[in-house]
PABAVO-336342 format. One record per residue (C-alpha): x, y, z; residue in one letter. Coordinates in nm, 3 decimals. Layout:
BEGIN
<r px="X" py="Y" pz="Z" type="A"/>
...
This chain:
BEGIN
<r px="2.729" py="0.223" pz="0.900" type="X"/>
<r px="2.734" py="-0.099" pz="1.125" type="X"/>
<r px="2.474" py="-0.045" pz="1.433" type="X"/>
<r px="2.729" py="-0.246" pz="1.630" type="X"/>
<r px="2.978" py="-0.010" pz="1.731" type="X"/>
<r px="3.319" py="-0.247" pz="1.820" type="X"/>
<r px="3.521" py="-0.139" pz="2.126" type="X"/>
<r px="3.780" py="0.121" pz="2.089" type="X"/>
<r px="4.059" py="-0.199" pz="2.172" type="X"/>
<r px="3.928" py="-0.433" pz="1.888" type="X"/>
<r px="3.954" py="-0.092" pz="1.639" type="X"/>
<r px="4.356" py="-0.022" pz="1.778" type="X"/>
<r px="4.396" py="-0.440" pz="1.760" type="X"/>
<r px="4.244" py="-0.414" pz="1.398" type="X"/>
<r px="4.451" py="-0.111" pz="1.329" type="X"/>
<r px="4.762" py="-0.294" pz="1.389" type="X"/>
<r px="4.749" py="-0.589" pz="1.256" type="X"/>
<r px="4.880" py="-0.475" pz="0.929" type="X"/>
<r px="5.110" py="-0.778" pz="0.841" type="X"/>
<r px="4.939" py="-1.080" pz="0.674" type="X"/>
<r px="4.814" py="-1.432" pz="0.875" type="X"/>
<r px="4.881" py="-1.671" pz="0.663" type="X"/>
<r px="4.830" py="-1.991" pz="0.844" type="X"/>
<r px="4.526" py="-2.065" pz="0.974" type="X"/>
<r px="4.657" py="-2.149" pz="1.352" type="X"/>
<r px="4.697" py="-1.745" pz="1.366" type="X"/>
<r px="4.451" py="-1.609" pz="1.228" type="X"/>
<r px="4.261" py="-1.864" pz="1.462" type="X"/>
<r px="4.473" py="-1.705" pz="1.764" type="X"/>
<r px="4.409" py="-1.336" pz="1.630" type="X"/>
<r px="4.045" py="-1.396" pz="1.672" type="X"/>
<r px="4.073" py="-1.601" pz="2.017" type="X"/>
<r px="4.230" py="-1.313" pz="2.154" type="X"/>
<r px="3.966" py="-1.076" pz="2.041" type="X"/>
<r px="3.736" py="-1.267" pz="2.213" type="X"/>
<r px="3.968" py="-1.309" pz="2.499" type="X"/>
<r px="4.035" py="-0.925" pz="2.570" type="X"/>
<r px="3.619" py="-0.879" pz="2.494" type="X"/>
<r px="3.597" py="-1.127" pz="2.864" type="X"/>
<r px="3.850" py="-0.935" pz="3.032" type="X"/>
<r px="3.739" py="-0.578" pz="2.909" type="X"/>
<r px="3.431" py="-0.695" pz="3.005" type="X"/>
<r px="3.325" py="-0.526" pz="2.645" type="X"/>
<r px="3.133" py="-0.844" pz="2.559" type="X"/>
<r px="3.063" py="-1.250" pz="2.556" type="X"/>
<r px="3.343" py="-1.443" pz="2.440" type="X"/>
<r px="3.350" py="-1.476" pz="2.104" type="X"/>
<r px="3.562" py="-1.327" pz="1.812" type="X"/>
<r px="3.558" py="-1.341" pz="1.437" type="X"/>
<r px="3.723" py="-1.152" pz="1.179" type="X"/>
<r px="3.692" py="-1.166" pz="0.748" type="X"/>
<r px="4.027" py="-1.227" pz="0.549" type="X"/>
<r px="4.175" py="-1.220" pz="0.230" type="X"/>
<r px="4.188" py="-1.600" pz="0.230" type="X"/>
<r px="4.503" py="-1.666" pz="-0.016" type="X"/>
<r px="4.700" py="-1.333" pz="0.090" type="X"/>
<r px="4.553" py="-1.330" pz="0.487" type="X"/>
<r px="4.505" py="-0.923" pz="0.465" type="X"/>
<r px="4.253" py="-0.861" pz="0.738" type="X"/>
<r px="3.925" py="-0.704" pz="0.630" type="X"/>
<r px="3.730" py="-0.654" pz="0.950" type="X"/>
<r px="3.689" py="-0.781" pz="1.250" type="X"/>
<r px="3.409" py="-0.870" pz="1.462" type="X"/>
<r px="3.313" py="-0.927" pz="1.895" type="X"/>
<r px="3.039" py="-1.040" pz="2.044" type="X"/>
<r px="2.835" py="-0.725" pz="2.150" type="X"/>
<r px="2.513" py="-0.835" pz="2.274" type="X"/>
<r px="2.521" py="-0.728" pz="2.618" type="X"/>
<r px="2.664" py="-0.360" pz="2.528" type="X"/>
<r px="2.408" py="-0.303" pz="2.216" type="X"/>
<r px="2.088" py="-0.495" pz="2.420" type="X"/>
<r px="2.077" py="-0.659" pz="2.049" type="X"/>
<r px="2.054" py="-1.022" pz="2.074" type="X"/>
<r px="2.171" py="-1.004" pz="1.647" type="X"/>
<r px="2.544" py="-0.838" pz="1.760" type="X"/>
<r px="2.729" py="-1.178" pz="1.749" type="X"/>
<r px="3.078" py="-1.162" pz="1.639" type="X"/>
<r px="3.004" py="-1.362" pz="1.280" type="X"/>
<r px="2.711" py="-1.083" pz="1.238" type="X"/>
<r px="2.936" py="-0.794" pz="1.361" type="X"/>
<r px="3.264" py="-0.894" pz="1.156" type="X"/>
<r px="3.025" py="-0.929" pz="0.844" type="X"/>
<r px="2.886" py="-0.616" pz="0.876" type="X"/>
<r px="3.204" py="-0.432" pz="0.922" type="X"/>
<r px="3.371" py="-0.641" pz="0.580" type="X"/>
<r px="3.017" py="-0.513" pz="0.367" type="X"/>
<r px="3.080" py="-0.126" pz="0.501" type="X"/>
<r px="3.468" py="-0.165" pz="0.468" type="X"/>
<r px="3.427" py="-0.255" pz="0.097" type="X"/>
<r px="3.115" py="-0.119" pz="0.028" type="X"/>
<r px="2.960" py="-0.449" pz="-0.144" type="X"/>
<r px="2.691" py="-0.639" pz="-0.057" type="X"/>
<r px="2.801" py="-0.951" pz="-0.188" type="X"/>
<r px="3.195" py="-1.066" pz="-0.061" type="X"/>
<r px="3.172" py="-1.273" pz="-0.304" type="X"/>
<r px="3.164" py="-1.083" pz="-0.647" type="X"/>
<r px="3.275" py="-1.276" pz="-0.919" type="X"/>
<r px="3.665" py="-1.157" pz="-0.993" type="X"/>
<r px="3.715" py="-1.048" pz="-0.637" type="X"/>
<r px="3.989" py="-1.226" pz="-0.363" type="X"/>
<r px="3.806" py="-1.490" pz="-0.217" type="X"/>
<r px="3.722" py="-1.411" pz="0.155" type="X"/>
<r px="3.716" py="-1.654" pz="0.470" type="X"/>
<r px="3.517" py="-1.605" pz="0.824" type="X"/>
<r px="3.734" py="-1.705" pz="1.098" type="X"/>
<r px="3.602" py="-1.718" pz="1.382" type="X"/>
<r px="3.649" py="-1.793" pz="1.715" type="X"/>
<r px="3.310" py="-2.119" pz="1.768" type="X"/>
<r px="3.138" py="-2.221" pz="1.485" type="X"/>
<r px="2.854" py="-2.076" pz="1.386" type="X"/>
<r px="2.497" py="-2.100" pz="1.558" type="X"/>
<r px="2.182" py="-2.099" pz="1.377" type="X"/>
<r px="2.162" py="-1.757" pz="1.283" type="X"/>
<r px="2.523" py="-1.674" pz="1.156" type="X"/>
<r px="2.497" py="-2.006" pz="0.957" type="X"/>
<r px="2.221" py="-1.854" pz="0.775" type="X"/>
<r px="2.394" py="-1.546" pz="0.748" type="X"/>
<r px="2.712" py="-1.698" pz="0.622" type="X"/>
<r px="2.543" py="-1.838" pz="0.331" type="X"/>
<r px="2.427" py="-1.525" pz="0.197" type="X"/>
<r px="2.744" py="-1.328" pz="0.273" type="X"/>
<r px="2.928" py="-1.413" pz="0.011" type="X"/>
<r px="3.265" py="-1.524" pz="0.185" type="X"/>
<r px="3.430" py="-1.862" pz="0.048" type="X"/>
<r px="3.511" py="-2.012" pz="0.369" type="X"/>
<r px="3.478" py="-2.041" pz="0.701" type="X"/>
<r px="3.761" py="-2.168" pz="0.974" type="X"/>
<r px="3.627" py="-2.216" pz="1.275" type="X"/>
<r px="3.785" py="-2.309" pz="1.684" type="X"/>
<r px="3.582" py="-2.389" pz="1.905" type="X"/>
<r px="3.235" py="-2.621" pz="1.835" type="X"/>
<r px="2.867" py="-2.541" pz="1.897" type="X"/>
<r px="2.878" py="-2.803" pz="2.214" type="X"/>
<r px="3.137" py="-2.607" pz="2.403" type="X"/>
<r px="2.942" py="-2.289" pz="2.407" type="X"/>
<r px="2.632" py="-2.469" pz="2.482" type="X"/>
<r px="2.858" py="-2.648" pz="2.816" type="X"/>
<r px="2.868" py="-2.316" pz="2.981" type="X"/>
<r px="2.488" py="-2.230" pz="2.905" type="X"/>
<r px="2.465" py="-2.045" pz="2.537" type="X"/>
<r px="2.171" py="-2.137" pz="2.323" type="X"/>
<r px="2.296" py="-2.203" pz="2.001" type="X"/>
<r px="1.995" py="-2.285" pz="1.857" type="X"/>
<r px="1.918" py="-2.571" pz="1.599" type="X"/>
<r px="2.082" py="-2.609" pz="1.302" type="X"/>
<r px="2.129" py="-2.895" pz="1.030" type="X"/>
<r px="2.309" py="-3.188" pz="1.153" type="X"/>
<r px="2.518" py="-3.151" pz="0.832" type="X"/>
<r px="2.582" py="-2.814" pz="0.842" type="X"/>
<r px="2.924" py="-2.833" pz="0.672" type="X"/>
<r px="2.798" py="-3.051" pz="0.396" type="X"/>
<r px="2.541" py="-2.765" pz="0.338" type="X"/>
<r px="2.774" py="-2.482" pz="0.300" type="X"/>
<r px="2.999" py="-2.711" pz="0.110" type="X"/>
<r px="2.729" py="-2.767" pz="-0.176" type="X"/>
<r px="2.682" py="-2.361" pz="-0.185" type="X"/>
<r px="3.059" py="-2.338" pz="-0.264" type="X"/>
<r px="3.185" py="-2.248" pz="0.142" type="X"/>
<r px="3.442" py="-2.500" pz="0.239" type="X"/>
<r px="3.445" py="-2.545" pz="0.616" type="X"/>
<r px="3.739" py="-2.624" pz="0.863" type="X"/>
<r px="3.683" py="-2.729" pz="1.216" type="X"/>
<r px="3.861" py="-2.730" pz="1.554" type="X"/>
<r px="4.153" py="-2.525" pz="1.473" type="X"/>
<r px="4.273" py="-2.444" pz="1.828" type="X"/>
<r px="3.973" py="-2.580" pz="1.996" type="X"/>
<r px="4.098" py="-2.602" pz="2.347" type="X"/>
<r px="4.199" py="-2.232" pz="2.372" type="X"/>
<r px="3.896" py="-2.130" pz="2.254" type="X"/>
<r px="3.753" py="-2.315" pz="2.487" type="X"/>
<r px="4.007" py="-2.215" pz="2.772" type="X"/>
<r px="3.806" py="-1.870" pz="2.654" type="X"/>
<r px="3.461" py="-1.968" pz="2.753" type="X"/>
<r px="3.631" py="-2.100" pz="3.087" type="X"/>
<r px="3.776" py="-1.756" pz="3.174" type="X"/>
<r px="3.389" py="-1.620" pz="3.065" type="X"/>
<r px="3.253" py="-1.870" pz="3.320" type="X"/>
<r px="3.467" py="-1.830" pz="3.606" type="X"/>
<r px="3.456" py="-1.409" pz="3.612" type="X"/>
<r px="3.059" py="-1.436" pz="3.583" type="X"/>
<r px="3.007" py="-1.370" pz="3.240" type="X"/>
<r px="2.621" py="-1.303" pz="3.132" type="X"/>
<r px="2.491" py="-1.604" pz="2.955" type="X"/>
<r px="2.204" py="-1.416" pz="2.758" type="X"/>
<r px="1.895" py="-1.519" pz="2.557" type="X"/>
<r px="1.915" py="-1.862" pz="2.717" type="X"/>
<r px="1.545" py="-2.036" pz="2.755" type="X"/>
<r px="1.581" py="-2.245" pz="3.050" type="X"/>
<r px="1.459" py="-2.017" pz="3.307" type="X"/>
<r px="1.549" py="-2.053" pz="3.674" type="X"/>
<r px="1.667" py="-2.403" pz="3.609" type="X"/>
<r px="1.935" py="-2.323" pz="3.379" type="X"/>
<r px="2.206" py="-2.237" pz="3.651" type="X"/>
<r px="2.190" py="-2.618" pz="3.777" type="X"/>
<r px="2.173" py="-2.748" pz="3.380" type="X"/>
<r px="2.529" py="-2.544" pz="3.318" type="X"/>
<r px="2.803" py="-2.806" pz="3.322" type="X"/>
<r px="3.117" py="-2.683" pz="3.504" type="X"/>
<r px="3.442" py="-2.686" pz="3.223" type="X"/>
């Protein structure tokens, strides 16, 4: 069983999305608004992520960013939806030859760690909002990662699609900002609250 225990809203949410997304604009919006409802339940940062079906958009799992709630700086929502897709179908690979290809949608693209975990998840794909530079603009540490980050994944057989909805992701990290949302694990010390560009 996943450590990271998701908020009784994101199960419900989860629960009833039972028709397919089929376009990526809403699955895109599906996982915005998980990340939106973790600011304003104040369950979490603001980031979402869920795994589909990718060709038949059947939800799998979804993910939110529980750092704060689990004091586990690992509980991002890539890490948390990915976990939840291995328990749900019991496999550690998602992508077992003669299986539906699966996608990670999620709500910013990937920082250093979920990259690396992305490429040894199995899923197919990965649709992403929001980029690494926005979440840094209100203070995140994304960490470093290869300048050609999508061309990597691409050559391991994950096709990569950016900015999908980028500005209401990003409207997102602005609510996050403006209600004084905790901007953990971030290394600049006492000078990082006049480095934090306004949105």
């Amino acid at each position: 069983m996943s450590p990271f225990r998701l908020p009784p809203w994101a199960i419900r949410l989860a629960r009833r999305q039972r028709s397919p997304l089929l376009a990526a604009p809403d699955r895109i919006r599906f996982v915005i608004q998980l990340a939106l409802t973790n600011v304003t339940a104040k369950t979490g940062g603001p980031f979402g992520a869920a795994v589909f079906e990718a060709l038949t958009g059947r939800l799998i799992a979804v993910g939110v960013n529980v750092v704060e709630p689990t004091n586990c700086s690992l509980a991002h929502a890539e890490i948390v939806a990915g976990l939840n897709a291995h328990r749900i179908l019991r496999r550690s690979d998602l992508g077992i030859p003669g299986t539906p290809k699966l996608e990670l949608v999620t709500s910013c693209e990937p920082c250093a760690m979920c990259y690396g975990g992305i490429m040894w998840s199995g899923v197919r794909k990965v649709v992403c909002s929001a980029r690494g530079t926005d979440a840094v603009a209100i203070g995140f540490d994304e960490a470093p990662k290869p300048k050609n980050w999508v061309a990597v994944l691409e050559r391991r057989g994950i096709s990569v699609v950016q900015d999908v909805c980028r500005s209401e992701a990003i409207a997102v990290f602005r609510v996050y900002q403006q209600t004084g949302g905790q901007i953990y694990n971030a290394r600049k010390g006492a000078r990082r609250q006049h480095l934090v560009k306004k949105l």
